[in-house]
N, C-alpha and C positions, 0 to 999 in steps of 0.2 A: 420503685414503689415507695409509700409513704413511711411512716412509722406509725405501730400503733399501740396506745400506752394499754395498760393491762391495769387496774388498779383493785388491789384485795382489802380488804378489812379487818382486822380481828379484833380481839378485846385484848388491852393487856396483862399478861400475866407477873404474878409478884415473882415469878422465878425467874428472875436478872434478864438481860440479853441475849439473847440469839448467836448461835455460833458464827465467826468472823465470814465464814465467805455466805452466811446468809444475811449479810448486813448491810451491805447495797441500797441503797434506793431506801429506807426506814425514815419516817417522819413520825412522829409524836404528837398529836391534838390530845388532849385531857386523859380519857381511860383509855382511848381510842389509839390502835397504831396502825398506820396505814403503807403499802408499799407499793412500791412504782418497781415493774420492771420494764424494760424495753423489749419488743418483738417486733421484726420486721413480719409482712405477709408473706408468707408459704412459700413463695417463688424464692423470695429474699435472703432466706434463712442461712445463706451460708458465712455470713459474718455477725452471728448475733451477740455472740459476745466483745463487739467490737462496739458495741453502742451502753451510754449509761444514762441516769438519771441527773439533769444539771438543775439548780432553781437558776433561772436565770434573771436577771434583774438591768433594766435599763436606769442609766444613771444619770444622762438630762436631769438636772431638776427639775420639778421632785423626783428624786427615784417612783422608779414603776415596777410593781412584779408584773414580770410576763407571764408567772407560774410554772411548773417543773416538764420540761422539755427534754427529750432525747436524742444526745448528740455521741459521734464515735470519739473516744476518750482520747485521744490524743488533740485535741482540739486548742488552741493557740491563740497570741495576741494578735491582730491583723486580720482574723479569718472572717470570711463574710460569712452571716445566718441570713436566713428567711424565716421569719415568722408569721403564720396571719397574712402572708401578702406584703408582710413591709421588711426592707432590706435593712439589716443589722450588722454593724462592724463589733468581733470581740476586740475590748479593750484591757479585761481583764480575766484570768482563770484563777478561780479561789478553791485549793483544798484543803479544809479544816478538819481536825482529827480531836479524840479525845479521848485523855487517858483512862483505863480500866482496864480495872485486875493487873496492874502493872504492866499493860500493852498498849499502843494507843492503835486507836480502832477510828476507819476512816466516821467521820461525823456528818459533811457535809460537801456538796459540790458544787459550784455556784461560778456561773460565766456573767461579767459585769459586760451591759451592749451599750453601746452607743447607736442612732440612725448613722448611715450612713454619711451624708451629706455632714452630720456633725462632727464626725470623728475627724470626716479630710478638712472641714475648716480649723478645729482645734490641732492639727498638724501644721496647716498654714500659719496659723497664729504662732505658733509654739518657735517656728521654724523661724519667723520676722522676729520675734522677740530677743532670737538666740545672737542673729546678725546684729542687731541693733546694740 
């Protein structure tokens, strides 16, 4: 089955941050804070905490957001996606953190894609280059 994003809304409040393991999936637009969690359908449920929040971004130029996607966290350089119908190779897995209150607190999650076809040509290329 598929995956299906769940998205909440709230206003933000001036009382700091949200406790660490509710801090997953948190974006920020202006007052606004909004959260992504991942839920598989009802059949699915037995691995649900094995899936997160990525922004994921294709990196052809111009970069493209693909917008925030849910993948199983263990997720790699080499591994193919589908998005939309179109076949995607990860090229890069980004986890950014930030410090507070003297602990740093995950910040961001972020899988850079290539199309497919482009990743194995820039392998090709990379690989002549290397010979040469």
């Amino acid at each position: 089955g598929g995956l299906v994003m769940a998205w909440a809304a709230a206003v933000a409040s001036a009382r700091g941050p949200p406790p660490a393991h509710r801090e997953r999936g948190r974006r920020r637009w202006g007052g606004l804070q909004l959260q992504v969690s991942c839920r598989k359908r009802e059949r699915d449920r037995r691995h649900d905490d094995d899936h997160h929040p990525y922004k994921v971004v294709e990196i052809t130029p111009p970069p493209t957001d693909l917008g925030v996607r849910c993948f199983p966290s263990n997720m790699h350089c080499g591994e193919s996606v589908t998005i939309e119908g179109q076949a995607y190779t990860v090229s890069a897995v980004i986890h950014r953190y930030q410090l507070r209150k003297g602990k740093y607190e995950p910040r961001e999650k972020r899988l850079d894609v290539q199309s497919t076809g482009r990743y194995i040509l820039n392998l090709y290329l990379e690989n002549l280059l290397q010979k040469s």
